[in-house]
C-alpha positions as CSV (number, residue, x, y, z in Angstrom):
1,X,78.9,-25.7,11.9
2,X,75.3,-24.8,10.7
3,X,73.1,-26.9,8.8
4,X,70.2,-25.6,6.8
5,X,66.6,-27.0,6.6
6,X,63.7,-26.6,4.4
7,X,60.4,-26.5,6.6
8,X,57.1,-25.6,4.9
9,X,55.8,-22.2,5.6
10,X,52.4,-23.8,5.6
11,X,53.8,-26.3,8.6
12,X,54.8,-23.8,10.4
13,X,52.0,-21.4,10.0
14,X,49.9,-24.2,11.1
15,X,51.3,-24.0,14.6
16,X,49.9,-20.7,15.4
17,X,52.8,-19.0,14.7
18,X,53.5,-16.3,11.9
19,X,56.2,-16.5,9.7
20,X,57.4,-14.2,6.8
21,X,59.1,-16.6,3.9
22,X,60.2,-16.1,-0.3
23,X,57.6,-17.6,-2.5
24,X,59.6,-19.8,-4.8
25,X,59.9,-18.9,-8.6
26,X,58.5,-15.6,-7.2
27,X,61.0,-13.2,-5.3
28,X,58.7,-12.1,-3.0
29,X,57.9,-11.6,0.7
30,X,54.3,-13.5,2.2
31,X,53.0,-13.9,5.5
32,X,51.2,-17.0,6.3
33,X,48.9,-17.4,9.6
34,X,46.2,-19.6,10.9
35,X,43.6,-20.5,13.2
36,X,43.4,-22.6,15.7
37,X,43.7,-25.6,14.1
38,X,45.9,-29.3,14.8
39,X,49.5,-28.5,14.8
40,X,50.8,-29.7,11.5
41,X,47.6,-28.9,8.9
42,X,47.6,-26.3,6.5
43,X,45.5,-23.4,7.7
44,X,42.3,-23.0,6.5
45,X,42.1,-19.6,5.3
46,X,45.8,-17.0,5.0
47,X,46.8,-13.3,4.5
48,X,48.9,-12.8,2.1
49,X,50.7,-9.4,1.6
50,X,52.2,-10.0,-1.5
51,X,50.6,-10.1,-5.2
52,X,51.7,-13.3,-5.5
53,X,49.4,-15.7,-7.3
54,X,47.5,-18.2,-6.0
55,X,48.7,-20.5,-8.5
56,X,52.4,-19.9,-7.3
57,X,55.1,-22.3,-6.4
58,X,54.9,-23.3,-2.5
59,X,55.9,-21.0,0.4
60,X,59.1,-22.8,2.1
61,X,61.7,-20.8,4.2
62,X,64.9,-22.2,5.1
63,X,65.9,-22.0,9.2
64,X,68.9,-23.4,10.6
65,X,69.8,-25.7,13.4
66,X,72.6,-25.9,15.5
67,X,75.0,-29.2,15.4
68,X,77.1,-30.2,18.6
69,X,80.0,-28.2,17.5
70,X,78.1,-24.8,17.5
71,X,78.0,-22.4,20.3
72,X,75.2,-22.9,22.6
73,X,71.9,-21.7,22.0
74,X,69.6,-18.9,22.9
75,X,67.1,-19.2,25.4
76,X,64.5,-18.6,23.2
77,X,64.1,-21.8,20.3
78,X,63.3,-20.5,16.8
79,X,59.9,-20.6,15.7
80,X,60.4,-23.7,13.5
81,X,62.7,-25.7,16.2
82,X,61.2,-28.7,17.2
83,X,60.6,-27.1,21.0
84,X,59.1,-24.4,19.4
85,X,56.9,-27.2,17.4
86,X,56.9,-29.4,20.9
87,X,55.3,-26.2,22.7
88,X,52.5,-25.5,20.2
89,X,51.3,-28.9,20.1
90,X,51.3,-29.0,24.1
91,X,49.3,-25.4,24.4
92,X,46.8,-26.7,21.6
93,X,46.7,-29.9,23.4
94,X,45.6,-28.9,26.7
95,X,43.4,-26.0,25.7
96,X,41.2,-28.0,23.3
97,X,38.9,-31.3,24.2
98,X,38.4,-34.1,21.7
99,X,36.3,-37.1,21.2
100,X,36.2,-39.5,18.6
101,X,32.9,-39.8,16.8
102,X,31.6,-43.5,15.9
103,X,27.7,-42.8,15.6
104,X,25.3,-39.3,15.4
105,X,22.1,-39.2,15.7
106,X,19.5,-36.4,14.9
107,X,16.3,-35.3,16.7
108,X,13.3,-33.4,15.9
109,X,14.4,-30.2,17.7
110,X,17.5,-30.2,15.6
111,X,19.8,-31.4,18.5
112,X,22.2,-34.4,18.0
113,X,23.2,-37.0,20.2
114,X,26.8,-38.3,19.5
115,X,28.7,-41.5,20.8
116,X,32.3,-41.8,20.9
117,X,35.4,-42.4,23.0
118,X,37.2,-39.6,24.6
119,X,40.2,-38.3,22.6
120,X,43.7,-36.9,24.4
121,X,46.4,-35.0,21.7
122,X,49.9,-36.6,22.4
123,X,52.4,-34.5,21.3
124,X,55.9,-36.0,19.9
125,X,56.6,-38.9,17.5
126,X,56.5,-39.7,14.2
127,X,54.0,-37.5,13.1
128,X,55.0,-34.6,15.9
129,X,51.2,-35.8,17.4
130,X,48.9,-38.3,17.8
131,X,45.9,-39.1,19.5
132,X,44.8,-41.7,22.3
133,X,41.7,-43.2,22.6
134,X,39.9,-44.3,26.1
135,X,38.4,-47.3,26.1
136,X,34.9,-46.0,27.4
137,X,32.2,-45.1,25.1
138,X,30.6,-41.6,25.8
139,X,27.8,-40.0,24.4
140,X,27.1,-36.2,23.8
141,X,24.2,-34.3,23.0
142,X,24.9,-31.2,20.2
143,X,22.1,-28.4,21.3
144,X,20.4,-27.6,18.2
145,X,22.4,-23.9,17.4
146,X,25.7,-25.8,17.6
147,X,28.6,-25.1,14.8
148,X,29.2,-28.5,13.3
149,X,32.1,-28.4,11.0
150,X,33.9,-31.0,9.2
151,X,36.9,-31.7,6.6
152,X,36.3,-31.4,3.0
153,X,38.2,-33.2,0.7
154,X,41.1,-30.4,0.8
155,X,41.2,-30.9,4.5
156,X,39.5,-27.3,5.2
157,X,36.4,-27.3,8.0
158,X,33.3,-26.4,6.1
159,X,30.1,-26.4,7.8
160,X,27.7,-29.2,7.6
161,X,23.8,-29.3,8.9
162,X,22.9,-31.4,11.5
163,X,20.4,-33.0,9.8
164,X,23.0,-34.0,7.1
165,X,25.7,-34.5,10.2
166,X,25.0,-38.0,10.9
167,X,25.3,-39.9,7.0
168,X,28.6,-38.0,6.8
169,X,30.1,-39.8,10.2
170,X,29.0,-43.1,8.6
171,X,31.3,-42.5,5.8
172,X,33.7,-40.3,7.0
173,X,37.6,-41.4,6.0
174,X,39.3,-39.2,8.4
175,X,40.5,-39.8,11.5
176,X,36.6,-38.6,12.7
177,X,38.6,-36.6,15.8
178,X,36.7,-33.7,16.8
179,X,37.1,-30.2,18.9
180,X,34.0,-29.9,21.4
181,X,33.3,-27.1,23.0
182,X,30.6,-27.4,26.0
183,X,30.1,-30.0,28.4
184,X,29.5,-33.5,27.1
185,X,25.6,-32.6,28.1
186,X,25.2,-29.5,25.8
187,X,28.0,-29.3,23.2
188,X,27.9,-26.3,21.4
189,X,30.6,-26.7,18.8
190,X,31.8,-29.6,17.0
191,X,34.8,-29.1,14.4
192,X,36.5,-31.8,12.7
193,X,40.5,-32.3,13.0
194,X,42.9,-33.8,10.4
195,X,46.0,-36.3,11.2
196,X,47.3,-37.9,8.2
């Protein structure tokens, strides 16, 4: 016995992973994609393929998953299974750093210093991830060329100046999780990660 289930394309896509689903209302084929981005947010930017207006119904595709009375499985899980889902997080996980950003500060050579706690992605749950916080405070310095990004109100990374960097932080209403790249000593990239 198969059961069917609606997963957004978006969701999916989100994961790194390409899929090809109907728009609905529309008839036609898309592909959605994304960068490397938190498992579970709506990529930034996506190809589409189709003519399909922007203004369209949303992209959902329709996978199935086996119930205890079904042969077994493959050896290889769908895109949209939840191993498929568990193994994205855990790649994205462990090949990105985080820190949580509490206070930035500028400089007159255009570098930032940054204090925070160190952040580790936990994938599973409620929310299929999660972060942790250690209990230390760190603090950073952001060399001056850096690529500071952070979440506008449609959840897409813009870029923000450094100078302008540090009154954002004080009133930023997201989870203030960012990607670093760089040792904590000379960070060259800061980009700003959603988890609802």
């Amino acid at each position: 016995m198969l059961k069917a289930k609606v997963v957004s394309a978006c969701a999916v896509a989100a994961l790194g992973l390409s899929v090809t689903a109907c728009t609905a209302g529309a008839g036609t084929a898309s592909s959605a994609s994304t960068a490397a981005q938190a498992p579970g947010i709506a990529p930034a930017s996506s190809s589409s393929t189709s003519s399909t207006p922007a203004s369209a119904s949303p992209v959902a595709t329709t996978t199935t998953e086996a119930t205890a009375s079904t042969a077994p499985a493959a050896s290889t899980p769908p895109a949209s299974s939840p191993a498929a889902t568990a193994n994205a997080c855990t790649k994205f996980a462990t090949t990105h750093t985080f820190l949580y950003l509490t206070a930035a500060t500028e400089h007159p050579d255009g570098s930032l210093t940054v204090t925070g706690n160190r952040a580790t992605m936990v994938c599973g749950g409620a929310d299929d991830f999660h972060y942790n916080f250690a209990a230390a405070t760190v603090t950073g310095q952001v060399t001056p060329s850096a690529a500071v990004q952070v979440l506008n109100a449609s959840l897409q990374d813009i870029p923000i100046t450094h100078a302008k960097f540090p009154s954002y932080l004080k009133t930023d209403m997201n989870v203030r999780v960012f990607i670093y790249s760089g040792p904590l000593t000379a960070i060259t990239a800061l980009s700003e990660q959603f988890h609802p």
